[in-house]
C-alpha positions in Angstrom: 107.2 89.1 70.4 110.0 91.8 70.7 107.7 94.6 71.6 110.4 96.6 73.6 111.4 99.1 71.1 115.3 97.7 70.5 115.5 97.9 74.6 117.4 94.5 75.5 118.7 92.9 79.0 115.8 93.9 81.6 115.4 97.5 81.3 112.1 97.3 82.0 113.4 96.2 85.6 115.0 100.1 86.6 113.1 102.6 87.9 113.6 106.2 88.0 112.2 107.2 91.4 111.9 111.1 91.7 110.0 113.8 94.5 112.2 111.8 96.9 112.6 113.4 100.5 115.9 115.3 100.1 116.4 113.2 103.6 116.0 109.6 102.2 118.7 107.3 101.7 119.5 104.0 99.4 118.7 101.7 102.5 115.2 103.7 103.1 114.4 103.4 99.6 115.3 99.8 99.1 113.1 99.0 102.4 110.3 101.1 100.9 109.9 99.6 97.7 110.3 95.7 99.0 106.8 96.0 99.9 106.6 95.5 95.5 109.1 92.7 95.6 113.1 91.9 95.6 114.8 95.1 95.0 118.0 94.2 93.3 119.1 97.7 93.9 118.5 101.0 95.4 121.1 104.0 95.0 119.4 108.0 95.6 121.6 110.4 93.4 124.0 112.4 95.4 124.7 115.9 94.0 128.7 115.7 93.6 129.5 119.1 94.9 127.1 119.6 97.9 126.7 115.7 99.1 123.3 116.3 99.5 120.7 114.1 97.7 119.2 115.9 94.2 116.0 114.1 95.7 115.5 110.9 93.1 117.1 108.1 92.4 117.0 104.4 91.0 115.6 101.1 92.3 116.1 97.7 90.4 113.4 95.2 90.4 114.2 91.6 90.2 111.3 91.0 87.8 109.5 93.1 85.3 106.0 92.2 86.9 107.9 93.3 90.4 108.7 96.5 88.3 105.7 97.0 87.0 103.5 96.1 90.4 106.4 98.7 91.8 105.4 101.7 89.9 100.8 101.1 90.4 102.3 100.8 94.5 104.4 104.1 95.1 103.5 106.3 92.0 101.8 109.5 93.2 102.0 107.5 97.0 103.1 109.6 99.8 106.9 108.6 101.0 107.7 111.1 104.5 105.8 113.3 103.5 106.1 114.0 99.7 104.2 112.1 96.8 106.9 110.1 94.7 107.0 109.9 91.3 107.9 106.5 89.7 108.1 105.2 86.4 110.1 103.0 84.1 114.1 104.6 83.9 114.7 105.1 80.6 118.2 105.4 79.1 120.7 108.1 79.8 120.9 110.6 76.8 123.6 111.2 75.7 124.5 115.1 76.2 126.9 117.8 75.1 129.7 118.2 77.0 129.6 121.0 79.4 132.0 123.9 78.6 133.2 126.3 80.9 134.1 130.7 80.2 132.8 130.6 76.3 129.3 132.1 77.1 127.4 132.8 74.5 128.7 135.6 72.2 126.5 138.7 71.8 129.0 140.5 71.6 131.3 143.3 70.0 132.5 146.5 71.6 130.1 148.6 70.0 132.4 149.9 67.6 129.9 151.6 65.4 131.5 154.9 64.2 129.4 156.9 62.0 
């Protein structure tokens, strides 16, 4: 009966909410999406350097059926202007670490002498 792919603990509960209004905040989004059911949690994704929003976030359903009545709601649905894009969150890859000033070779000094 394990159908979810190794995916344990209610992941089918988190959203990934993106085309948010760069204006919208966690409260405006948890109102907005308790029209589906009890939202657990609402939190839009702040760039770290600006403080502005990156213009999607997260909501957390209390219920998988809430999840899932969630996403046929407010997918492709208008939200101040802008259609929203929502769908199951899936997890985090993990990525490479960003480096900083090693740039990607290509390069000598053209020290060719013929």
């Amino acid at each position: 009966m394990d159908n979810d792919n190794g995916m344990q603990g209610g992941n089918g509960t988190r959203l990934y909410v993106g085309s948010l209004p760069y204006s919208t905040t966690d409260d405006q989004l948890k109102d907005h999406f308790a029209a589906a059911g009890n939202v657990v949690s609402a939190h839009v994704i702040i760039d770290k350097m600006s403080g502005r929003s990156k213009g999607f976030g997260f909501v957390e359903m209390a219920t998988k059926e809430e999840a899932m009545k969630a996403i046929e709601m407010f997918n492709g649905q208008d939200m101040a202007g802008r259609n929203i894009v929502v769908n199951e969150a899936r997890p985090m890859e993990p990525r490479a670490p960003r480096g900083g000033g090693f740039g990607g070779g290509g390069g000598g000094r053209g020290g060719s002498s013929y």
